[in-house]
C-alpha positions as CSV (number, residue, x, y, z in Angstrom):
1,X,20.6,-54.2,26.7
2,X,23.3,-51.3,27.2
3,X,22.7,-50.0,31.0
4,X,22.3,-46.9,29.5
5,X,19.2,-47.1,27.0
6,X,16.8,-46.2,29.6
7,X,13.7,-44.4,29.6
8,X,14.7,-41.6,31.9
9,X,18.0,-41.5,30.1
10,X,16.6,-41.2,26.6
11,X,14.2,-38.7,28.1
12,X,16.4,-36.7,29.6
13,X,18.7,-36.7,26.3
14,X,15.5,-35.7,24.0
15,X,14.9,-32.6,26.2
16,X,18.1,-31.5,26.3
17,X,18.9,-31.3,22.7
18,X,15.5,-29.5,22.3
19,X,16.0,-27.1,25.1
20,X,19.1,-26.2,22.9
21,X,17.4,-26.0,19.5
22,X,15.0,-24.1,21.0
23,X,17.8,-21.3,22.6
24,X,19.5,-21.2,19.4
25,X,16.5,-20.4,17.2
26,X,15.6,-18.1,19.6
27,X,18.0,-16.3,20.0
28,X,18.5,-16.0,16.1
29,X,15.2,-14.8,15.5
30,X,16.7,-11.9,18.4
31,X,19.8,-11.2,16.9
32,X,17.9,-11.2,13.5
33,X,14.8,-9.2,14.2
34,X,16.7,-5.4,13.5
35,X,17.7,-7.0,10.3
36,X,14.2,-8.4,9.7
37,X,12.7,-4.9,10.5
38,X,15.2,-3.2,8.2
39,X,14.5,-5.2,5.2
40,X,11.2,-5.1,5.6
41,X,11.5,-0.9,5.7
42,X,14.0,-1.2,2.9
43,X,11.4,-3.6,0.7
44,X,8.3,-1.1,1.6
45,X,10.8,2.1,0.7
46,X,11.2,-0.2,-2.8
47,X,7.5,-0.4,-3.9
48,X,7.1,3.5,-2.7
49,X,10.0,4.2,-5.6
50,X,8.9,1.7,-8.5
51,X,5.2,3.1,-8.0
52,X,6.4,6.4,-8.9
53,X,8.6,5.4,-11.6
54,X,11.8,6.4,-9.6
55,X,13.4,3.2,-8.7
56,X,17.0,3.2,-11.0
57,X,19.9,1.3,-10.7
58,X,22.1,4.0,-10.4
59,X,21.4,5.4,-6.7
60,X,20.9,3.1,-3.4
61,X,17.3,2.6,-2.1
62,X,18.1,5.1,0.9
63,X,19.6,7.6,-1.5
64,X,16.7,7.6,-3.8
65,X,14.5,7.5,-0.4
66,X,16.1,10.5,0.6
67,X,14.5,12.6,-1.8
68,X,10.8,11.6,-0.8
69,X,8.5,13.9,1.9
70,X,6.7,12.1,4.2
71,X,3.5,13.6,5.3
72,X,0.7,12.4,7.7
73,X,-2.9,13.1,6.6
74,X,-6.1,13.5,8.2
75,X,-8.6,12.2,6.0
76,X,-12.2,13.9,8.0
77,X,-10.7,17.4,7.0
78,X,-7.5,16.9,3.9
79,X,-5.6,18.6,6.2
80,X,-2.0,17.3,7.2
81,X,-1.7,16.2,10.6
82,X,1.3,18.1,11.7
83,X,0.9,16.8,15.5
84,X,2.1,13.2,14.6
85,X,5.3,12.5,13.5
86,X,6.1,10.7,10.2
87,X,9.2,9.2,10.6
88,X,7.5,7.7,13.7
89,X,3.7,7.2,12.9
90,X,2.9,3.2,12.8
91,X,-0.2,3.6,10.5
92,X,-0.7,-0.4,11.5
93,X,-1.8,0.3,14.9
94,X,-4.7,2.4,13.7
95,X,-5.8,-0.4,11.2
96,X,-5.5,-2.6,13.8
97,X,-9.4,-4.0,15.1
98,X,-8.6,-3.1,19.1
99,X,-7.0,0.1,18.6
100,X,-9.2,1.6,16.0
101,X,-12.4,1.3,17.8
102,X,-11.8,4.6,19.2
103,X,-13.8,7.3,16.8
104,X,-10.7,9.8,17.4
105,X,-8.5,7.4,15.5
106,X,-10.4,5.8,12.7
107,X,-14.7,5.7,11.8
108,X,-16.6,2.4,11.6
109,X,-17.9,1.5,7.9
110,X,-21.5,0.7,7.0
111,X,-21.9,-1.8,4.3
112,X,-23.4,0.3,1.7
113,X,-20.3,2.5,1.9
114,X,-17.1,-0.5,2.3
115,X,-17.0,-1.7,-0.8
116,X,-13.3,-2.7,0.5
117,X,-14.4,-4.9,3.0
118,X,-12.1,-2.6,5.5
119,X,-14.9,-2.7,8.6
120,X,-13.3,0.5,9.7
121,X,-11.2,3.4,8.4
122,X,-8.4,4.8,10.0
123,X,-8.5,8.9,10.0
124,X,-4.6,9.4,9.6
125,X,-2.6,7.8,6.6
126,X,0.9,8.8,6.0
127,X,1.4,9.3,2.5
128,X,4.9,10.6,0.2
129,X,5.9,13.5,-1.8
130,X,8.6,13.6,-4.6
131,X,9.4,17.1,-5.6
132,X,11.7,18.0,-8.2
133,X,13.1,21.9,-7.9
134,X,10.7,22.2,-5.0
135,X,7.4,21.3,-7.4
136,X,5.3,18.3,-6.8
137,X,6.0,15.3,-9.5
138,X,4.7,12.8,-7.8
139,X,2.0,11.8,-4.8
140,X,2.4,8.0,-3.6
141,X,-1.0,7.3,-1.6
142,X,-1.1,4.0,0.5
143,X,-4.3,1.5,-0.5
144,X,-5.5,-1.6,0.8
145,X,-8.2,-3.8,0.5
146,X,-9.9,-7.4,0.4
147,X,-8.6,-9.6,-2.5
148,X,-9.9,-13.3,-2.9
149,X,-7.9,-14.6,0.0
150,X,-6.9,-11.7,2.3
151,X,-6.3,-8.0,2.4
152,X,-3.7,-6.3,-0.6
153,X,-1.7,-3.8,0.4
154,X,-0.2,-1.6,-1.8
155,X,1.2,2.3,-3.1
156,X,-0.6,4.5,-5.7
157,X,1.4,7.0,-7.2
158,X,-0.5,10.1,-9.5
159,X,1.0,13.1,-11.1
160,X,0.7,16.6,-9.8
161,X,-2.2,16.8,-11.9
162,X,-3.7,14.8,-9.4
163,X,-5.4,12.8,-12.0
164,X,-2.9,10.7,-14.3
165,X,-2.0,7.5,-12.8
166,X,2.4,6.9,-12.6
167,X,1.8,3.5,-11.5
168,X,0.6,0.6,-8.8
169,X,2.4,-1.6,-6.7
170,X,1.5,-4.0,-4.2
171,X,4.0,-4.9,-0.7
172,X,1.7,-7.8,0.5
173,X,-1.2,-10.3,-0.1
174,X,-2.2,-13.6,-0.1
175,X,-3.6,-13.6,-3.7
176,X,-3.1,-17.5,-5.9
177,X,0.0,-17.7,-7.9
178,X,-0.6,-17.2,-11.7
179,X,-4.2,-16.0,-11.1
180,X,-4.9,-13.1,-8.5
181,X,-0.9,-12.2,-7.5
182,X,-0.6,-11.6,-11.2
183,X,-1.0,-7.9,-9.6
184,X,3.0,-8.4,-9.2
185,X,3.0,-9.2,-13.0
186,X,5.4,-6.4,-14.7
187,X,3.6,-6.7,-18.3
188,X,0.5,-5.8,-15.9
189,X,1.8,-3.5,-14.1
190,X,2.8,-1.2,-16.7
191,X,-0.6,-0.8,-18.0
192,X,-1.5,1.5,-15.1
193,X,1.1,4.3,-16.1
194,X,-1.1,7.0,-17.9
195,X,-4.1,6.2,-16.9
196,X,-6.6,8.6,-15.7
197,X,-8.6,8.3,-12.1
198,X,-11.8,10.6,-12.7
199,X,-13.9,11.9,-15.5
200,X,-14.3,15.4,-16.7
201,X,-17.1,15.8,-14.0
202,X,-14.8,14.3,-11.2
203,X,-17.1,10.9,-11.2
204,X,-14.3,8.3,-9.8
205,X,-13.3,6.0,-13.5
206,X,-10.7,3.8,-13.4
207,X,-11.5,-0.1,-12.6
208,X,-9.8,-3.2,-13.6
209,X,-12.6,-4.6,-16.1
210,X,-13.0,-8.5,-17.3
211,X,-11.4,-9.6,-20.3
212,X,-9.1,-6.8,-22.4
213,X,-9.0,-3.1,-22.7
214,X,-10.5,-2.2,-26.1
215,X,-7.9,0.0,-28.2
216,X,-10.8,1.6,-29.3
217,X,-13.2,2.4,-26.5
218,X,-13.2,6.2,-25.3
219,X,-13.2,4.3,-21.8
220,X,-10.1,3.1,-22.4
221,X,-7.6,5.7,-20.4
222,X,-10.1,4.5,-17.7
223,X,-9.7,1.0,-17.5
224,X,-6.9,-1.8,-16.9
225,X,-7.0,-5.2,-18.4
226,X,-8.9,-7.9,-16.3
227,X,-7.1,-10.5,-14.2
228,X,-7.6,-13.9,-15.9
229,X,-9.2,-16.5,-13.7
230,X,-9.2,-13.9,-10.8
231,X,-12.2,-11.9,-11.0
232,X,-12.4,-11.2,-7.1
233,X,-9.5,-10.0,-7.2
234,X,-9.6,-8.0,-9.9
235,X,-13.1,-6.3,-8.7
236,X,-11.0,-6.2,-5.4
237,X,-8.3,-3.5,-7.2
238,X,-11.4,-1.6,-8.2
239,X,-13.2,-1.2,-5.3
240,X,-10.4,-0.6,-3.1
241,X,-8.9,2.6,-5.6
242,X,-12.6,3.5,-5.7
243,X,-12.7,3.7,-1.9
244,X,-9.8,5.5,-1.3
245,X,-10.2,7.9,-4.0
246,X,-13.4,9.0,-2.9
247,X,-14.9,10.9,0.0
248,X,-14.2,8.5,2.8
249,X,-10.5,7.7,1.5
250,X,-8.0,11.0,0.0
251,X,-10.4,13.1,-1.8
252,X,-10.6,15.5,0.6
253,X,-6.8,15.9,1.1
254,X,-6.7,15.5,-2.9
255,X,-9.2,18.4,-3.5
256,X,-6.7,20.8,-1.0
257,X,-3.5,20.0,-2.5
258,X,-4.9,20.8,-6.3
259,X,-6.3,24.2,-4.9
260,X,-2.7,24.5,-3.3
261,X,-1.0,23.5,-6.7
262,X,-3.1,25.9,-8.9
263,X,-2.8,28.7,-6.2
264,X,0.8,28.0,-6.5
265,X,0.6,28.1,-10.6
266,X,-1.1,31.3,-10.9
267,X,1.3,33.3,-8.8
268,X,4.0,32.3,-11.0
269,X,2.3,32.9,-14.3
């Protein structure tokens, strides 16, 4: 036996090499956590565009960016929140379960009324304008809500006539490969573009339904083909745009803005 195969020896040796790994790794998870951060941003600033329609080849995700208002909401009066900073307003921290408790910052859900399975609703959302010659195009209105597995998390963009859908596009979830996260699906996706949210007497439409859209049902600009073998999620899409489109989500901020818009239209008329 070699005089230097001893326990303490090979002990000693073991530790070492993984007090090393465990420098290295941590220090590139430091030296990478700006990059992390910024891909992340430059990912979420992605989905933002391609809800909307406006993500092209032709310009840089900043540049397109660029062109996008950033606006934070309070949804108890539809008013924007002019007191918190967009560009520095961490929407997570008023989801979050310790922060949120406090009724300033967010309201806690009874069951008859969270049909998203949220628990509680944060007050602010930060949500983005695209304005073309200083007119509204487009809206993009953060969502989330409980899938199968875990929450979705995703951007709805509408037209200025605050009704017609542009499209839908999910940043995270935990949904099954080739069932639920199907919502990433393009050939899915594309069916949201045109679709309307509420009905002639403002009742709240649109819902992913099982099985296919029927060319010939008048429900039809209501309603998104079903998710197959993914039911809970697919009622989980539906509740969670019926939540947020309604009283307790951006109806109130939705309602404002259209009286805005039309104010706006009948000046220049």
């Amino acid at each position: 036996m070699n005089k230097n195969d001893t326990l303490v020896k090979t002990l000693f040796v073991g530790i070492s090499l993984c007090l090393v790994c465990s420098v290295i790794i941590s220090s590139a998870a430091v030296g990478l956590r700006d990059q992390q951060k910024y891909l992340k941003q430059k990912d979420q600033q992605s989905k933002i565009l391609s809800s909307a329609g406006l993500l092209t080849n032709q310009k840089s995700i900043e540049e397109l960016f660029s062109a996008i208002e950033e606006r934070v909401v309070n949804l108890d009066t539809g008013e924007y929140e002019d007191s918190l900073d967009p560009k520095s307003f961490d929407g997570k921290k008023f989801e979050a379960e310790d922060y949120s408790r406090d009724p300033l910052t967010s309201i806690k859900l009874t069951t008859d009324v969270d049909i998203s399975s949220l628990k509680r609703r944060e007050n602010f959302k930060k949500i983005y304008i695209y304005k073309e010659e200083n007119e509204i195009k487009a809206i993009i209105l953060p969502v989330r809500g409980l899938g199968l597995w875990g929450t979705l998390y995703g951007y709805l963009a509408i037209e200025s006539d605050l009704n017609t859908i542009i499209g839908l596009e999910y940043f995270s979830h935990k949904e099954t490969p080739g069932l639920g996260a199907e919502v990433d699906n393009p050939r899915w996706k594309s069916q949201w573009k045109g679709k309307n949210i509420y009905s002639s007497t403002g009742e709240i439409k649109i819902e992913v339904i099982k099985g296919l859209v029927d060319p010939e049902s008048p429900e039809k600009k209501y309603q998104v083909d079903g998710l197959s073998g993914a039911t809970i999620t697919s009622r989980g899409v539906s509740n969670m745009l019926s939540f947020w489109l309604g009283e307790l989500g951006y109806a109130k901020f939705l309602n404002r803005l259209k009286e805005e818009i039309e104010r706006k239209e009948s000046l220049n008329v």
